[in-house]
Chimera marker file (.cmm) of the C-alpha trace (Angstrom):
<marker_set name="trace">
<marker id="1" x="219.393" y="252.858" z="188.781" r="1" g="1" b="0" radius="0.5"/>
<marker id="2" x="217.442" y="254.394" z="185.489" r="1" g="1" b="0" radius="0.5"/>
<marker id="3" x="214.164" y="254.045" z="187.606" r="1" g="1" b="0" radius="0.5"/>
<marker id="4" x="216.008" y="256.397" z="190.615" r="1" g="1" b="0" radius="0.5"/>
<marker id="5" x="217.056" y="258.933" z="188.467" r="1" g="1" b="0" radius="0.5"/>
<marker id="6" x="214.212" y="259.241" z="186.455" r="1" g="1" b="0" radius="0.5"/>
<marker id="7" x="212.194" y="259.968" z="189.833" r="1" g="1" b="0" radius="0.5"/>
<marker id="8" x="214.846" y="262.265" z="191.194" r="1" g="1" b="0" radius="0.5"/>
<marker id="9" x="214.656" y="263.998" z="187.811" r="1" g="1" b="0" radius="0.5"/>
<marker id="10" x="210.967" y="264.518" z="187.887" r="1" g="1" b="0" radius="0.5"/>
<marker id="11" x="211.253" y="265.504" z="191.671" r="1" g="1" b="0" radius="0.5"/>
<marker id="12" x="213.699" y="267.720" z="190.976" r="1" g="1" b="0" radius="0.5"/>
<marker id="13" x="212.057" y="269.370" z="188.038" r="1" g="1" b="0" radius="0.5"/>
<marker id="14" x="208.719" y="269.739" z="190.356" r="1" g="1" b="0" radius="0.5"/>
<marker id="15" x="210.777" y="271.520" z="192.691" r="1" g="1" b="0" radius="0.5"/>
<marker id="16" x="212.366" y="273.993" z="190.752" r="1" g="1" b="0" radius="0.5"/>
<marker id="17" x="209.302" y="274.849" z="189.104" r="1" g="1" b="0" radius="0.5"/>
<marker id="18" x="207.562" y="274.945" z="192.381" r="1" g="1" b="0" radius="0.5"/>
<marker id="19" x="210.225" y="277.792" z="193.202" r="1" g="1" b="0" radius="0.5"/>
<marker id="20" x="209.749" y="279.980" z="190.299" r="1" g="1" b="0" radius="0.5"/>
<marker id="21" x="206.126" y="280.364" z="191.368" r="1" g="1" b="0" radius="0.5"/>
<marker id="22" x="207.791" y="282.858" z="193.503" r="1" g="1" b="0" radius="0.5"/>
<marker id="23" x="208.445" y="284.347" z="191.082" r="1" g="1" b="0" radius="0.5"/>
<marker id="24" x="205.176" y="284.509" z="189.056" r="1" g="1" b="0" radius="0.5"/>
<marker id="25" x="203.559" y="285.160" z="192.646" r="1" g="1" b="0" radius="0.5"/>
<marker id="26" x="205.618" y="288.655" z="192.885" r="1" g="1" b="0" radius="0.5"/>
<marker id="27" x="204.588" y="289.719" z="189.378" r="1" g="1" b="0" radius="0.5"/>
<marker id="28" x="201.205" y="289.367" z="189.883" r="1" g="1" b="0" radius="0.5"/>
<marker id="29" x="200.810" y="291.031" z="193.695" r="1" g="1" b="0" radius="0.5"/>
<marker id="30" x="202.905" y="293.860" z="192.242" r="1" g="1" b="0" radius="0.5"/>
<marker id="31" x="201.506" y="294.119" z="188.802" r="1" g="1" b="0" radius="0.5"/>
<marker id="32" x="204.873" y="295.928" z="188.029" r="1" g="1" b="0" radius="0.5"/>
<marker id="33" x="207.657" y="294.112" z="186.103" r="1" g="1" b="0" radius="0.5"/>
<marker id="34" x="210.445" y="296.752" z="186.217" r="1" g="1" b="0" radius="0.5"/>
<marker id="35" x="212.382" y="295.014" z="188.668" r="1" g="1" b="0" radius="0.5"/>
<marker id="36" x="212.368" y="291.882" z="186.011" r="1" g="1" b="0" radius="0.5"/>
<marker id="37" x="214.712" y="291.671" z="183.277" r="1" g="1" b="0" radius="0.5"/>
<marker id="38" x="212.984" y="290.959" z="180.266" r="1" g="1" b="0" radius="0.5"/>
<marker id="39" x="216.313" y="290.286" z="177.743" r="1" g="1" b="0" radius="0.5"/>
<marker id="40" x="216.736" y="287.294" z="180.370" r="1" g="1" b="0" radius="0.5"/>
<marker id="41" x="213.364" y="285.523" z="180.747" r="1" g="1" b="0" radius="0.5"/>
<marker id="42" x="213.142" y="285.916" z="176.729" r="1" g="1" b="0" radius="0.5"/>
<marker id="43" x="216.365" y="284.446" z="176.359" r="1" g="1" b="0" radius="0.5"/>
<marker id="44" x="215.783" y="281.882" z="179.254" r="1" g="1" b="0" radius="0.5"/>
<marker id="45" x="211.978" y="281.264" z="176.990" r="1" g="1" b="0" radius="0.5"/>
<marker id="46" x="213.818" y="280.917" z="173.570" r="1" g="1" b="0" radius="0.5"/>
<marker id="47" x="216.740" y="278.939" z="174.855" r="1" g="1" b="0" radius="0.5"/>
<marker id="48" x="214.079" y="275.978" z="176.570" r="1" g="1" b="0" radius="0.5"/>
<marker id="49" x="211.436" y="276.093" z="173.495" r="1" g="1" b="0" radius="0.5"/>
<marker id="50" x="214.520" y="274.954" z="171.606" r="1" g="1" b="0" radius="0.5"/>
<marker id="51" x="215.416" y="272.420" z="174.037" r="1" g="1" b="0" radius="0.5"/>
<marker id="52" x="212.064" y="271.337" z="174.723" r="1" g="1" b="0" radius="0.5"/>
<marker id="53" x="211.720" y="270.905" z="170.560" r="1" g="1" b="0" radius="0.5"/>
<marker id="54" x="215.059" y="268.472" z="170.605" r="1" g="1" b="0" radius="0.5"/>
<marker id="55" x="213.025" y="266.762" z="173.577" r="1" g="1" b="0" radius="0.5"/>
<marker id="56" x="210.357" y="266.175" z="171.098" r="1" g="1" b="0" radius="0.5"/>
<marker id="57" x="212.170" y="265.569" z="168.002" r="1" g="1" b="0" radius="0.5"/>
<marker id="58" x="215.593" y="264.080" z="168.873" r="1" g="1" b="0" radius="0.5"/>
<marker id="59" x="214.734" y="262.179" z="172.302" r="1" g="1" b="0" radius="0.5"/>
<marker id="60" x="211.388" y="261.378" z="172.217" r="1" g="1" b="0" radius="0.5"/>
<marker id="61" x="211.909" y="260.913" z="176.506" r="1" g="1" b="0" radius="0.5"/>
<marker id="62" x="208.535" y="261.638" z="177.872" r="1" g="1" b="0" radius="0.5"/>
<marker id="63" x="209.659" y="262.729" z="180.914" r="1" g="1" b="0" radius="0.5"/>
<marker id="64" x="212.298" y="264.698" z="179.485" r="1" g="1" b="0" radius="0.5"/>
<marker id="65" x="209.312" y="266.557" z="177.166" r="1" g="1" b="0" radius="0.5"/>
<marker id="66" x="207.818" y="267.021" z="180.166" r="1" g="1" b="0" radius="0.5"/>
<marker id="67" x="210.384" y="268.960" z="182.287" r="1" g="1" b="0" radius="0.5"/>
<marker id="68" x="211.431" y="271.068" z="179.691" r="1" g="1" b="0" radius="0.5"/>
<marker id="69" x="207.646" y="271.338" z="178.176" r="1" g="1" b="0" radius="0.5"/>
<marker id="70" x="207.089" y="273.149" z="182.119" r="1" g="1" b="0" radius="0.5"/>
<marker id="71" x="210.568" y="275.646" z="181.835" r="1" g="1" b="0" radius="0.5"/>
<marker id="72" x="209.021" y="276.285" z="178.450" r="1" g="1" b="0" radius="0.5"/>
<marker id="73" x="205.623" y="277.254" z="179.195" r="1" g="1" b="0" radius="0.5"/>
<marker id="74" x="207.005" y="278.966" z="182.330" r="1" g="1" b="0" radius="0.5"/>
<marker id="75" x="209.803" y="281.249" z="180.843" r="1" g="1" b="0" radius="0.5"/>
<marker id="76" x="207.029" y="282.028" z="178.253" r="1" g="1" b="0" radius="0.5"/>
<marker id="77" x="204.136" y="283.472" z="180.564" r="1" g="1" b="0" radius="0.5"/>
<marker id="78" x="206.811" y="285.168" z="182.106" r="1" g="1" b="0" radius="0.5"/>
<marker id="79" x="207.869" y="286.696" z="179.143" r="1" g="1" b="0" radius="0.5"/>
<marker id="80" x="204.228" y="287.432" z="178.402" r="1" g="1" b="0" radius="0.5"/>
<marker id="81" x="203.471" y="288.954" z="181.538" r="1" g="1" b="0" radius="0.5"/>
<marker id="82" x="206.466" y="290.826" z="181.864" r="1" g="1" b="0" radius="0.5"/>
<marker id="83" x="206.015" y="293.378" z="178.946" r="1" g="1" b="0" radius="0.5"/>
<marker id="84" x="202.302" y="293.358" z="180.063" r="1" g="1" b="0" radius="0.5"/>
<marker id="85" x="202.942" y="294.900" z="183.755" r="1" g="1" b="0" radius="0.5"/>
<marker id="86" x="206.123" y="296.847" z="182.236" r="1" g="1" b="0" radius="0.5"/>
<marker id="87" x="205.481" y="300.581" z="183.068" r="1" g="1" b="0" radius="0.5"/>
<marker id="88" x="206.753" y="301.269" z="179.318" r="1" g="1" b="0" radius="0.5"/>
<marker id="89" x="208.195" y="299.612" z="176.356" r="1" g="1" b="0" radius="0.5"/>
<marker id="90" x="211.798" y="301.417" z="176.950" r="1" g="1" b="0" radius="0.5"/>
<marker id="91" x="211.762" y="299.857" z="180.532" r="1" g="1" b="0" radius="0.5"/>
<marker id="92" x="211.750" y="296.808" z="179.169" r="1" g="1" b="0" radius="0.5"/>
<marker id="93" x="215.377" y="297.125" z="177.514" r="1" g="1" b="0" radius="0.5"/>
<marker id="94" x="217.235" y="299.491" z="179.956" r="1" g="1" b="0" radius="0.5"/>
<marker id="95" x="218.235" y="298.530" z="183.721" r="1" g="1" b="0" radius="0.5"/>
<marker id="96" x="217.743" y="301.202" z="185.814" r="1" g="1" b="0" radius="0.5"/>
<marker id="97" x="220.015" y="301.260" z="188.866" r="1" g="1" b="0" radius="0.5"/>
<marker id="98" x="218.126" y="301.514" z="192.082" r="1" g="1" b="0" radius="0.5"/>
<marker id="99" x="219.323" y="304.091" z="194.845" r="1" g="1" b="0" radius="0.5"/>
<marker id="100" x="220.303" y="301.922" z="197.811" r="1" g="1" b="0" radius="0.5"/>
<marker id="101" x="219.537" y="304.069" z="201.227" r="1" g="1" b="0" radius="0.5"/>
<marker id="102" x="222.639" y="304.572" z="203.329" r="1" g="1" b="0" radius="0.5"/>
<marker id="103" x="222.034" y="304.831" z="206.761" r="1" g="1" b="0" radius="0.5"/>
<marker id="104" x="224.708" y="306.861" z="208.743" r="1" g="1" b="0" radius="0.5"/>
<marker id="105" x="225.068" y="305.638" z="212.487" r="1" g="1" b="0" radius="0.5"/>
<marker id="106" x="227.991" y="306.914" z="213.476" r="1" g="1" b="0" radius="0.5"/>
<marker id="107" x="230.284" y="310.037" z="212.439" r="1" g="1" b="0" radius="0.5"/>
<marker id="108" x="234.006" y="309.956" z="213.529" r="1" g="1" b="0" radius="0.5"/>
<marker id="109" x="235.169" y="313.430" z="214.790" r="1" g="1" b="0" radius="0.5"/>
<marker id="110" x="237.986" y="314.938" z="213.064" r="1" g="1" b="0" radius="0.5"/>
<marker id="111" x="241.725" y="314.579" z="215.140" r="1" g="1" b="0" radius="0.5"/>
<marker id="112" x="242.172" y="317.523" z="217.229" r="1" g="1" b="0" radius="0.5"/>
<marker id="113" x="245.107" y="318.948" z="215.668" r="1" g="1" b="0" radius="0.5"/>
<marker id="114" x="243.311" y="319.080" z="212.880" r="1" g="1" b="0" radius="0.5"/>
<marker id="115" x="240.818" y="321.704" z="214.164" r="1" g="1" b="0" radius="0.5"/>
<marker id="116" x="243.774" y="324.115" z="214.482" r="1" g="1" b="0" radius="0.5"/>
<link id1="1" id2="2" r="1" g="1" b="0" radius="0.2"/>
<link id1="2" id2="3" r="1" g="1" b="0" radius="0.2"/>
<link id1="3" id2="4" r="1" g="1" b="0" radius="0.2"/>
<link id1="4" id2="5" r="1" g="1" b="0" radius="0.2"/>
<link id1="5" id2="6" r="1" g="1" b="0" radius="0.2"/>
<link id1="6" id2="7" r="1" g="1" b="0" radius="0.2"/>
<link id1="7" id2="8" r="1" g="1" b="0" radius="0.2"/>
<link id1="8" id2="9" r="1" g="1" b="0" radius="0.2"/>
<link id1="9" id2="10" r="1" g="1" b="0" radius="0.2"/>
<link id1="10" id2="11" r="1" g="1" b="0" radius="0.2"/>
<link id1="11" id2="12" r="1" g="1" b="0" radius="0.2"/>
<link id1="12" id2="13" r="1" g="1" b="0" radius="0.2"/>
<link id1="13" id2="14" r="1" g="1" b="0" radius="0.2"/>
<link id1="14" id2="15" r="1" g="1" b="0" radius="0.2"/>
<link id1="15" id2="16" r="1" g="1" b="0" radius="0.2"/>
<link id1="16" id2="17" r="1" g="1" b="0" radius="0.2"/>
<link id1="17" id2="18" r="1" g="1" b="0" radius="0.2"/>
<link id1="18" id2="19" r="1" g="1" b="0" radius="0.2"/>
<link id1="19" id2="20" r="1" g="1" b="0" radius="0.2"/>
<link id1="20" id2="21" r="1" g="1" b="0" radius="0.2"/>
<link id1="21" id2="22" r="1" g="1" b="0" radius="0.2"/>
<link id1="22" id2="23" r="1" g="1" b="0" radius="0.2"/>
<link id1="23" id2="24" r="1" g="1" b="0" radius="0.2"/>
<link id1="24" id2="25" r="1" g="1" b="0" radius="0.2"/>
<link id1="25" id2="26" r="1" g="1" b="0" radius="0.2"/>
<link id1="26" id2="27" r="1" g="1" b="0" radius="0.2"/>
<link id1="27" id2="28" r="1" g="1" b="0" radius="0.2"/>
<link id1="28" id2="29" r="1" g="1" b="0" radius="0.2"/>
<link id1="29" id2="30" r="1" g="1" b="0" radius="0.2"/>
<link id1="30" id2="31" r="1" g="1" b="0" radius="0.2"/>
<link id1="31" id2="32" r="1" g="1" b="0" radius="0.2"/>
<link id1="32" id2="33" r="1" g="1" b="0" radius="0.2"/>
<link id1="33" id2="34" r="1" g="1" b="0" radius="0.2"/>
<link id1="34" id2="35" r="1" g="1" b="0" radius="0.2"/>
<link id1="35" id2="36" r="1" g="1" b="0" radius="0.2"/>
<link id1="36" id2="37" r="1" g="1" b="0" radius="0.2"/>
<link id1="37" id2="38" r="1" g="1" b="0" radius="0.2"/>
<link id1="38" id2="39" r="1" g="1" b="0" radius="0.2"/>
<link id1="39" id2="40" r="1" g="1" b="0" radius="0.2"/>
<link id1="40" id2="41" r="1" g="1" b="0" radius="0.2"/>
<link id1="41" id2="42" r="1" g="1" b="0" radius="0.2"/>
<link id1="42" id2="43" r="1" g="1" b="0" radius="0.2"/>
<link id1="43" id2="44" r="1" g="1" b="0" radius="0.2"/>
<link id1="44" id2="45" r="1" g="1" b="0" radius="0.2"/>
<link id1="45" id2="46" r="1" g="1" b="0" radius="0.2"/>
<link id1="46" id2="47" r="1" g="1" b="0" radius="0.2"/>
<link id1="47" id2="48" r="1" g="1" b="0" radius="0.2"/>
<link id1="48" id2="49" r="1" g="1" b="0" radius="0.2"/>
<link id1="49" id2="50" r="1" g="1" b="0" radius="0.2"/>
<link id1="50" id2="51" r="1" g="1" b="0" radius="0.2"/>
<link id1="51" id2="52" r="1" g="1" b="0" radius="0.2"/>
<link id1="52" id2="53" r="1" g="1" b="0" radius="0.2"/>
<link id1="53" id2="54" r="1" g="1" b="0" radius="0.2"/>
<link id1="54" id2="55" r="1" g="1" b="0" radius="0.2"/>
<link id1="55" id2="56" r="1" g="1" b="0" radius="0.2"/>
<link id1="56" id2="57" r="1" g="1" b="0" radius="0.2"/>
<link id1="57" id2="58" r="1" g="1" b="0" radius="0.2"/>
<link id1="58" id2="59" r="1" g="1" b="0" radius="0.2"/>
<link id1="59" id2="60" r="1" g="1" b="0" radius="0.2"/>
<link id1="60" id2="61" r="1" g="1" b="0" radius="0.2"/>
<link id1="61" id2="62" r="1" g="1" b="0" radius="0.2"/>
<link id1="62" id2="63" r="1" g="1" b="0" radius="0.2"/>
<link id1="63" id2="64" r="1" g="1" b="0" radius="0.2"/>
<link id1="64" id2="65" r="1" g="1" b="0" radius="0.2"/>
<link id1="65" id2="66" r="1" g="1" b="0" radius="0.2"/>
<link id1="66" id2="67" r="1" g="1" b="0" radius="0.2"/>
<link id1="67" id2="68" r="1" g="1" b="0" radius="0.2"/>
<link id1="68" id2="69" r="1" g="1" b="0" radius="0.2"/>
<link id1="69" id2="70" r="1" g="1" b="0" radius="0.2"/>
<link id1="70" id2="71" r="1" g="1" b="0" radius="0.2"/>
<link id1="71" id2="72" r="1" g="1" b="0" radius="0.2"/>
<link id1="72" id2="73" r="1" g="1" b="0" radius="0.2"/>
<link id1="73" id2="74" r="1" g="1" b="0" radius="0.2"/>
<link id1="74" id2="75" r="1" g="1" b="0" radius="0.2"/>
<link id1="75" id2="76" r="1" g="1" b="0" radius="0.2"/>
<link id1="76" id2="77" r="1" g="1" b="0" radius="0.2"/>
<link id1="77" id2="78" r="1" g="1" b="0" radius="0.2"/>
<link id1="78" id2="79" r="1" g="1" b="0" radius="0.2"/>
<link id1="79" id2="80" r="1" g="1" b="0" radius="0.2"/>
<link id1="80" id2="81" r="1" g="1" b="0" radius="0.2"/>
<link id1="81" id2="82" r="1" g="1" b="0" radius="0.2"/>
<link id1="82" id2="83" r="1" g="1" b="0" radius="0.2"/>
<link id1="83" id2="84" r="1" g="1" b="0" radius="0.2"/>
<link id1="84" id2="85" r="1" g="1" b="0" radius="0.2"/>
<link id1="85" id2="86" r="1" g="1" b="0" radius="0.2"/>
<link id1="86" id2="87" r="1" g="1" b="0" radius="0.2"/>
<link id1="87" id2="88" r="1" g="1" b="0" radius="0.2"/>
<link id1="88" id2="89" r="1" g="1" b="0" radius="0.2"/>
<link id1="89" id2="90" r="1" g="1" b="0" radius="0.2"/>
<link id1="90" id2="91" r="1" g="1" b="0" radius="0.2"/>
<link id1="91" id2="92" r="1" g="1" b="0" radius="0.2"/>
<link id1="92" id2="93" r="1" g="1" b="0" radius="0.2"/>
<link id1="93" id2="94" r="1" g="1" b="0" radius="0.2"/>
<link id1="94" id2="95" r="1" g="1" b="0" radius="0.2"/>
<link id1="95" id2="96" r="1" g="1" b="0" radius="0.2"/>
<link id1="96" id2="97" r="1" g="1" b="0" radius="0.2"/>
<link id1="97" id2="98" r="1" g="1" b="0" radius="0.2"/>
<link id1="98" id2="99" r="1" g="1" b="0" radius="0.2"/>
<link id1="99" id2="100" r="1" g="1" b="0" radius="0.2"/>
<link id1="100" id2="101" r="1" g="1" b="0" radius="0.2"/>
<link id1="101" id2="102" r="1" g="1" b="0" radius="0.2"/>
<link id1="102" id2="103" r="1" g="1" b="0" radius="0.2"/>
<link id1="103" id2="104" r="1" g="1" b="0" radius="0.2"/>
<link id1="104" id2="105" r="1" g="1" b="0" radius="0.2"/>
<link id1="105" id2="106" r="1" g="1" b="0" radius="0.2"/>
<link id1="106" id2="107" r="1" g="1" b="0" radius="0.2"/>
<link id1="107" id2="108" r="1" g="1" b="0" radius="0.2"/>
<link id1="108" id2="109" r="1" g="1" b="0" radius="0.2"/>
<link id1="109" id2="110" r="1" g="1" b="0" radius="0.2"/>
<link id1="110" id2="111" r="1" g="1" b="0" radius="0.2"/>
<link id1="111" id2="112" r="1" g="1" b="0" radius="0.2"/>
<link id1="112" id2="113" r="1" g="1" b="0" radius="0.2"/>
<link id1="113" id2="114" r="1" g="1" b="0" radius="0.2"/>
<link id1="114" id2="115" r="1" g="1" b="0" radius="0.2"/>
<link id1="115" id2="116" r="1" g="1" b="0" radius="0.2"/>
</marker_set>
């Protein structure tokens, strides 16, 4: 039973990884990081560098290293590249709302009596 999880564990750490290369992929075609929030990847980066360090000192699991040594470095080059593609330093801190297009398709004409 050890042996299965310890597969499904490294599985399911390739995985997830594998799906925040989406991730990385859209920072680097866009070369803009606005849309990013960079109080969460640091937080995400800090939060696993300290988990990953228990891995190493507390554990000593080499898979478990491993997995978290990957959300490490990963939350970290995020991080990294982030504030590099940020179009300034006060973007990085402030969340911008986006305007979301509304698309009128139909309008309802007002009750006749009204028109009196």
């Amino acid at each position: 039973m050890t042996h299965l999880l310890q597969i499904l564990y490294a599985l399911s750490g390739i995985v997830a990884l594998s799906a925040g290369g989406f991730q990385l992929a859209k920072l680097l075609k866009h070369k803009n990081s606005d849309d990013f929030n960079f109080g969460t990847w640091l937080m995400w980066a800090i939060t696993q560098t300290i988990t990953t360090t228990y891995a190493i000192v507390v554990v000593g699991d080499p898979l478990y290293i491993g997995v978290s040594g990957g959300w490490a470095a990963f939350y970290i080059v995020m991080s990294v590249l982030i504030v590099h593609y940020s179009s300034s330093p006060a973007a990085l801190f402030t969340t911008r709302p986006r305007p979301v297009p509304v698309e009128v398709t139909h309008v309802a004409a007002p009750p006749h009596d009204s028109l009196l």
